[in-house]
N, C-alpha and C positions, 0 to 999 in steps of 0.2 A: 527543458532541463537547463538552469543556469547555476552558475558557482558563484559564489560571491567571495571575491578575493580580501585579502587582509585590508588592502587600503580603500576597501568600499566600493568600488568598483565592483559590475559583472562582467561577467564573461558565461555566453549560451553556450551548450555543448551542444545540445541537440534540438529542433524546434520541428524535424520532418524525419520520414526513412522513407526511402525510396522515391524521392517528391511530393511525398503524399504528408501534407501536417498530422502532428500527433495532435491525439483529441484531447487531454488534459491529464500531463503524467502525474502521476501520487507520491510512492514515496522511494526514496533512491540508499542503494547500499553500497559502500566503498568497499572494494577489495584491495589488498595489498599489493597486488599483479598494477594497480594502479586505473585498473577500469573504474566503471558506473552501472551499477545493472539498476532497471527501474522500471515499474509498472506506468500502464497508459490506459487506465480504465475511464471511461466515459463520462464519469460524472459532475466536471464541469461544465457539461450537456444541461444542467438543472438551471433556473431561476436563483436560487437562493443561493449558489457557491460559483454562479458562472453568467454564462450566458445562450440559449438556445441556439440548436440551427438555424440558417434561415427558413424561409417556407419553403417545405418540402422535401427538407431535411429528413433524418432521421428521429430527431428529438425536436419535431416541429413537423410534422406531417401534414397537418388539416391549415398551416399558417397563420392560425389565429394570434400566435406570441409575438411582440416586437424586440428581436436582438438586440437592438440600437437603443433602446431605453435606459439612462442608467450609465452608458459609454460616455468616453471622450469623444468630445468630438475628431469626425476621421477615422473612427472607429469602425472597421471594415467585416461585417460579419460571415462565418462562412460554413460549413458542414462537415457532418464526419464524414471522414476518406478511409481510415482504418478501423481492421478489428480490435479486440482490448487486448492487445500485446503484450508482453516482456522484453526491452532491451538491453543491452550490454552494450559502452561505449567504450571502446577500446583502445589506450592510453594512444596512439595514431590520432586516432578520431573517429575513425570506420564505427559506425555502427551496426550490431549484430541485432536480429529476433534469434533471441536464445527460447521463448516460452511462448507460445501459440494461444489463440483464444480456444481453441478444439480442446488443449491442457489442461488449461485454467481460464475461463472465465469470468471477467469482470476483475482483474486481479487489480489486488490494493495493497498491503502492507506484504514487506519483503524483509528478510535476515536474511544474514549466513550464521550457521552453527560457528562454535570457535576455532574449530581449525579448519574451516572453510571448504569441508569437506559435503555440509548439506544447504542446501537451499528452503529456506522456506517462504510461501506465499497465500496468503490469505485470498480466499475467492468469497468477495462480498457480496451484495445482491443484486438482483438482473436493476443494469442502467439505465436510462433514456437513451431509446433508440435501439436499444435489444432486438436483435432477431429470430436471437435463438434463445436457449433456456435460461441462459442467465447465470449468476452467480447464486450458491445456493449458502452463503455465510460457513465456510470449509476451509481448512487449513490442506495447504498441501506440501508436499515435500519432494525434494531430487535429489540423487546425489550428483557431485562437483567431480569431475575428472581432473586430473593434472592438466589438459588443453581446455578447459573451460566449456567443455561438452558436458553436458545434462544429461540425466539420465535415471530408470529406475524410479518412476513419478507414481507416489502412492497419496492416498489420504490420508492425513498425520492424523485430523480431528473432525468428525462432523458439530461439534462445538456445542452439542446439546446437555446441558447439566438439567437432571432433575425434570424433565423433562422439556425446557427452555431453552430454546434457541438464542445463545451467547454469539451474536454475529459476530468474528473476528474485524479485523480493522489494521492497527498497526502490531507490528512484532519487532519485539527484541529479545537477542538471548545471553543471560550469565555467562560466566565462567564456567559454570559446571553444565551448561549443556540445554539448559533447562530452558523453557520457551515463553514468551510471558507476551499476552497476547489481550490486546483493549475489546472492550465488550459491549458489544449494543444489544440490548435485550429487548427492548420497544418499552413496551406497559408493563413490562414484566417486573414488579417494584424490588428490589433489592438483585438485582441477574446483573445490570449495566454496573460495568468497571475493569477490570483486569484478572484476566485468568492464565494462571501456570500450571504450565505441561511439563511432564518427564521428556527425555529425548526417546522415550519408547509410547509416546501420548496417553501415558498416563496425567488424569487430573492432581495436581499437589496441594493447590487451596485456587482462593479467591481473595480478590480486595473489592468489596461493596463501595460502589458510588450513588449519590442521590442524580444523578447524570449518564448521559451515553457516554462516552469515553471515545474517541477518536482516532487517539495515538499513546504510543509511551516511549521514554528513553530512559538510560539511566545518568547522571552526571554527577557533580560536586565534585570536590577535592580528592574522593577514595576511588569514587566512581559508584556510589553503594546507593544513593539514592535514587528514589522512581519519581521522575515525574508524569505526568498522567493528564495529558489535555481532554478538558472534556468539552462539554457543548458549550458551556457558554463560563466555564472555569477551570482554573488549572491550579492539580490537587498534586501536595509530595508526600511523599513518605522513605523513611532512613529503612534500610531491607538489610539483611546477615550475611549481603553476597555482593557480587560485584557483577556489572555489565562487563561482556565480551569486550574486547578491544584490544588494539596494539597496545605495548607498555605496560 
């Protein structure tokens, strides 16, 4: 997990817990308490976005892959040590496991509701190196305590429109509560793109992409617009509402 400061510069917050490196964190949510909560789902484990274990690794069992292909030289390859966790880094620096893989599995995209009352977490699908069932493309939810205890962990969404499997991915939520969440649908020709939810998981519509969809945020000057990364393009659109946020 690193921050990137105004004058260009980083600074890592977190790159292990407990001594054990994290396997390749996804996506990160600022709270106003000044922590970092953030998913560490596996799948920088892949060839195509990362790099494998070594042999005999988890996401390299049989050692046929070579890690080192592709690196800097010096480039020192090594294995997963942890499950697909959820942390919280707490403006100290102490890092908490707020969310367990037993929870959530495979977790990937993370909000907080607007008055930072719920959590939500998208569990995408089983990663390299799985042991267990995997993520099954599900949205999940907690509620936030005043101590930053979780709690009260339901299923927001199992994400199926119309029969289609809408794999969640990243999330963000309006002002008004509402969840708006990127869509991977595979072959499913018109499914991939973004889908919003009620804060009671009811479905509200969809935005059709010719593309998977990855991520979304909202930004511009009002804060009103969506943009929409997708596989291999990044698509905006002006919406009637505004992204959550301070301000």
């Amino acid at each position: 997990m690193t921050r990137y400061e105004h004058d260009g510069t980083a600074t890592v917050l977190a790159d292990s817990y407990q001594g054990k490196k994290l396997n390749s964190p996804n996506d990160v949510a600022a709270h106003p308490d000044g922590s970092y909560w953030f998913t560490d789902p596996p799948y920088g484990g892949q060839l195509y976005e990362g790099e494998p274990d070594v042999a005999g690794g988890p996401s390299n069992a049989g050692g046929k892959l070579n890690p080192r292909i592709g690196q800097p030289a010096g480039f020192v390859p090594g294995k997963r040590e942890l499950p697909t966790n959820c942390y919280r880094i707490d403006p100290s620096g102490r890092i908490d496991l707020v969310v367990t893989e037993d929870q959530v599995p495979d977790p990937n995209g993370l909000c907080f509701s607007p008055d930072y009352k719920k959590l939500y977490i998208a569990s995408t699908g089983k990663g390299p190196g799985d042991t267990g069932p995997g993520g099954k493309g599900e949205i999940f939810v907690f509620d936030v305590g005043s101590d930053n205890k979780l709690s009260n962990l339901k299923k927001f969404s199992d994400c199926v429109i119309d029969g289609v499997k809408c794999g969640p991915d990243g999330l963000r939520c309006d002002v008004n509560g509402n969840l708006w969440a990127s869509s991977n649908a595979g072959r499913s020709v018109g499914y991939s793109g973004v889908t919003v939810w009620s804060p009671e998981g009811k479905l509200l519509g969809r935005i059709r992409l010719p593309e998977v969809c990855g991520n979304v945020c909202f930004g511009g000057p009002k804060r009103n617009r969506l943009f929409m990364a997708a596989s291999q393009s990044l698509y905006a659109v002006y919406t009637a509402t505004q992204g959550a946020g301070s301000g």
